[in-house]
C-alpha positions as CSV (number, residue, x, y, z in Angstrom):
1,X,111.7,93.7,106.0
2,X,109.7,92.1,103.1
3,X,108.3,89.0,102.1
4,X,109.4,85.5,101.1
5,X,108.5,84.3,97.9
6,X,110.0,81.5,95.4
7,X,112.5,82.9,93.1
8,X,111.4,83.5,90.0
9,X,114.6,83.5,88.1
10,X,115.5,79.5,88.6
11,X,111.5,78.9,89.6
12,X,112.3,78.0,93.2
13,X,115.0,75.3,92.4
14,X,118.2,77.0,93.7
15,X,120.1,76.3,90.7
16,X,121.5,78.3,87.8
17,X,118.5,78.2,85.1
18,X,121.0,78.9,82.2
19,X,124.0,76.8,83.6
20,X,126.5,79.0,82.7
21,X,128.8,77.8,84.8
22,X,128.2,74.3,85.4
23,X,125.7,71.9,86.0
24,X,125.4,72.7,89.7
25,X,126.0,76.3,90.0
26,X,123.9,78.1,92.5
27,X,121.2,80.7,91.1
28,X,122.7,84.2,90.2
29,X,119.7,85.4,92.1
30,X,118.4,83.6,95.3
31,X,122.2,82.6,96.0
32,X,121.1,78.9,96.2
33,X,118.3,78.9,98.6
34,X,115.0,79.2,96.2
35,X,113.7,81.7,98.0
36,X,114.1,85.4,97.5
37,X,112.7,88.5,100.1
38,X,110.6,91.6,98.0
39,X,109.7,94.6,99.6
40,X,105.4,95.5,100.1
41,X,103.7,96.5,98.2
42,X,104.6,95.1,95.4
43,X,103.6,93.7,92.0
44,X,104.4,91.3,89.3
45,X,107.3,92.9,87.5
46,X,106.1,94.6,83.8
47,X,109.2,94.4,82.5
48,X,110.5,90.8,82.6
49,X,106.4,89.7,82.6
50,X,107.5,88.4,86.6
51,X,109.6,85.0,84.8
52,X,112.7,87.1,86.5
53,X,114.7,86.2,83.1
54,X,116.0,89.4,81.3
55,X,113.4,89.6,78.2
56,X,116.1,91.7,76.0
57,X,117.6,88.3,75.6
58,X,120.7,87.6,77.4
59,X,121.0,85.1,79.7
60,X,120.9,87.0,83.0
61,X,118.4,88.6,85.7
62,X,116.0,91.3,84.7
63,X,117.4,94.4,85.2
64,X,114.1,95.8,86.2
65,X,113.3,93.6,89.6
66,X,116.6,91.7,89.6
67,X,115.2,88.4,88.6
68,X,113.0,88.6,91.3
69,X,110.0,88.8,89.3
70,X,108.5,91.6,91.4
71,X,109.2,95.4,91.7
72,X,108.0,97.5,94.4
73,X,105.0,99.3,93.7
74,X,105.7,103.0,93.8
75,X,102.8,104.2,92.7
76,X,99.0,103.6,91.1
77,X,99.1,105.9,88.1
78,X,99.9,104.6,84.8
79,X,103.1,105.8,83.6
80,X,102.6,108.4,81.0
81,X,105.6,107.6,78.7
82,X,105.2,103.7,78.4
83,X,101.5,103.3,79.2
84,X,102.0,100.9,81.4
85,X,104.3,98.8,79.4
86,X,107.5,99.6,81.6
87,X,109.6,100.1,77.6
88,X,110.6,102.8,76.1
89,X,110.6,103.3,72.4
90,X,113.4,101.2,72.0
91,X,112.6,98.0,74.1
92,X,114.9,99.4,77.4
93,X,113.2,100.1,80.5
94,X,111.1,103.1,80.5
95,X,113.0,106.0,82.0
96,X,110.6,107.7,83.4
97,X,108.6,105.1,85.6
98,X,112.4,102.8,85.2
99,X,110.0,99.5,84.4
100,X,107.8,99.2,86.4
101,X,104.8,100.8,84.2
102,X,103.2,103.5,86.9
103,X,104.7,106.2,88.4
């Protein structure tokens, strides 16, 4: 079991940030409710900078923490192919530490 925090993607609202479908479509992420559960330890998410929003600009969820905004934290050690940036050379997530910038 994890912890509660606001959603990041819609910032807590419920609602679809992007409105893709309409007006009052539920958030892709926290189904509605604002309120998402992450697993301990964890850490603001590298990848998506913890706004939840994909950063490789489409208009869905980061596909490092799931528009969370937070990733587990695996580990303590800066990754040694991204240094820490969670991107590989061509702006995907890092394959080695997958995002999240330490291994």
């Amino acid at each position: 079991m994890g912890t509660k925090i606001k959603c990041a993607y819609c910032k807590g609202t419920g609602k679809d940030c992007f409105e893709l479908l309409a007006k009052s479509s539920f958030c892709l992420v926290c189904k509605g409710t604002g309120v998402v559960e992450v697993e301990e330890p964890g850490r603001k998410c590298i990848f998506c900078s913890g706004t939840g929003i994909n950063p490789l600009g489409a208009r869905v969820p980061c596909i490092v923490c799931g528009g969370k905004g937070r990733t587990l934290s695996v580990g303590n050690k800066i990754c040694p192919a991204c240094s820490a940036t969670g991107r590989s050379g061509d702006g995907l997530p890092c394959t080695k530490c997958k995002g999240k910038g330490y291994c």
